[in-house]
C-alpha positions as CSV (number, residue, x, y, z in Angstrom):
1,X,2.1,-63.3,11.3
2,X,4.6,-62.2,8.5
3,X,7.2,-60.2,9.2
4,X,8.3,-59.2,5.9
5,X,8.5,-55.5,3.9
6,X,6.5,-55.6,1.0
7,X,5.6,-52.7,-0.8
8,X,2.1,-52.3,0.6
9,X,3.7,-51.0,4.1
10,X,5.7,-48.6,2.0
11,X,5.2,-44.9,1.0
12,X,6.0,-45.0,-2.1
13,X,4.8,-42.3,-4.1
14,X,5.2,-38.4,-4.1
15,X,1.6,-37.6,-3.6
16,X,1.9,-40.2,-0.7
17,X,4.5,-38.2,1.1
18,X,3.0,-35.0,-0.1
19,X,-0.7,-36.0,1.7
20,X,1.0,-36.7,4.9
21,X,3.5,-33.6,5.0
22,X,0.3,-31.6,4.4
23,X,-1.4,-32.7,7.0
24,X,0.8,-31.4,9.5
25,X,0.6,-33.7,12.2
26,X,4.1,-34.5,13.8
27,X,6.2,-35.8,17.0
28,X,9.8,-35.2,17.2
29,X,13.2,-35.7,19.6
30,X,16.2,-34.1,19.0
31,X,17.3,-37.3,16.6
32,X,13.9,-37.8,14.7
33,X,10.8,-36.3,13.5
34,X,7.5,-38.6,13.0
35,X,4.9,-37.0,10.6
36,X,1.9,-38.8,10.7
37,X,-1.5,-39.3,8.7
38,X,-3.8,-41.1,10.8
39,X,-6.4,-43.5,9.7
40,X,-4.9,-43.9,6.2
41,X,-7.9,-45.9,4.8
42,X,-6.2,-49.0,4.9
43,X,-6.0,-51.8,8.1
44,X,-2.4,-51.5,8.2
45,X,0.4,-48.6,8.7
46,X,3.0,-47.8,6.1
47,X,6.1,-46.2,6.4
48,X,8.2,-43.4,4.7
49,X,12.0,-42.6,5.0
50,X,13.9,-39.2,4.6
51,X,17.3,-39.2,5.5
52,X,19.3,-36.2,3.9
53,X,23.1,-35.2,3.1
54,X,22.9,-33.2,5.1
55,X,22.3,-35.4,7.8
56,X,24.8,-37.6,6.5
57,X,27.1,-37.2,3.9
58,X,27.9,-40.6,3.1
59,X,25.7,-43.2,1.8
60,X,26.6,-45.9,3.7
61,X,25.8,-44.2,6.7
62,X,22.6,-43.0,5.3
63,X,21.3,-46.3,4.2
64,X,22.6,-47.7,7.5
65,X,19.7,-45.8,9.5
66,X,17.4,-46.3,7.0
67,X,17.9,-50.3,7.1
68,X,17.7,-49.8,11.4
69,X,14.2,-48.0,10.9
70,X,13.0,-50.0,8.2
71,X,14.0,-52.8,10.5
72,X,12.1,-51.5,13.9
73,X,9.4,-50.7,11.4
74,X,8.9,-54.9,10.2
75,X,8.8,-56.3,13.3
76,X,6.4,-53.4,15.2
77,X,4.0,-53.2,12.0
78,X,1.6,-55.6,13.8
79,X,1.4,-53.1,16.7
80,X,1.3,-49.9,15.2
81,X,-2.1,-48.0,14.0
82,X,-3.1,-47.8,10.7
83,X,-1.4,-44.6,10.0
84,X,0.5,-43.3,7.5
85,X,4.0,-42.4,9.3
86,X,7.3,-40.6,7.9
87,X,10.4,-40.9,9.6
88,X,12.6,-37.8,8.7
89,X,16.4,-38.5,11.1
90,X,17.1,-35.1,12.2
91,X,21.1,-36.4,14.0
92,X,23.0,-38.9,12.4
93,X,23.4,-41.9,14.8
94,X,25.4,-45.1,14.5
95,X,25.6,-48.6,15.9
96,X,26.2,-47.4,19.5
97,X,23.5,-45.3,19.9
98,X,20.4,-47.2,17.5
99,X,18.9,-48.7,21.0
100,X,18.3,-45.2,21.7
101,X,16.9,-44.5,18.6
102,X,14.3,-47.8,18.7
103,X,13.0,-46.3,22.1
104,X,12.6,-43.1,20.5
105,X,10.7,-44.8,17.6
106,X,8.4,-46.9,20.2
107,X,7.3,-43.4,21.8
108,X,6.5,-41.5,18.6
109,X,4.5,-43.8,16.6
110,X,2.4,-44.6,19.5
111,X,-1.1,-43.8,19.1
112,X,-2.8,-40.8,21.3
């Protein structure tokens, strides 16, 4: 079982993004939104990040949740179905509150 990130769990491309977003199929809290393609033709789920300015203005903190998702992501990947998920952070959240926001994760990407 590898835990690593390589590129074939990542969305990468625009018409990637653009085939999920059209689909229409999302979960959300009040912190995140999961859009989701299911059954993405492959035997493994990939993951796609969008984290705007307007979330957060800074970088740091930008790439800070990105690195906490992409992080939950890596070590669930095993677990999750073989969708095609986007992870859009709707509330910036920092080192005190990212337990919250793996438990929010866990529920979203979970298959129904």
């Amino acid at each position: 079982m590898k835990q690593g990130f390589a590129k074939r769990y990542r969305l990468l491309k625009t018409d990637d993004y653009s085939s999920v977003f059209a689909f229409k199929k999302q979960r959300g809290t009040a912190s995140l939104q999961v859009f989701f393609l299911p059954d993405n033709g492959l035997n493994h789920a990939r993951l796609g990040l969008v984290v705007s300015k307007k979330t957060a203005k800074r970088a740091n903190k930008r790439n800070y949740m990105k690195r906490v998702i992409r992080e939950w992501f890596r070590c669930h990947k095993e677990y999750l179905p073989a969708y095609d998920f986007i992870v859009r952070v709707r509330k910036p959240f920092t080192r005190e509150n990212a337990a919250e926001i793996r438990k929010q994760l866990e529920q979203l990407t979970r298959k129904s």
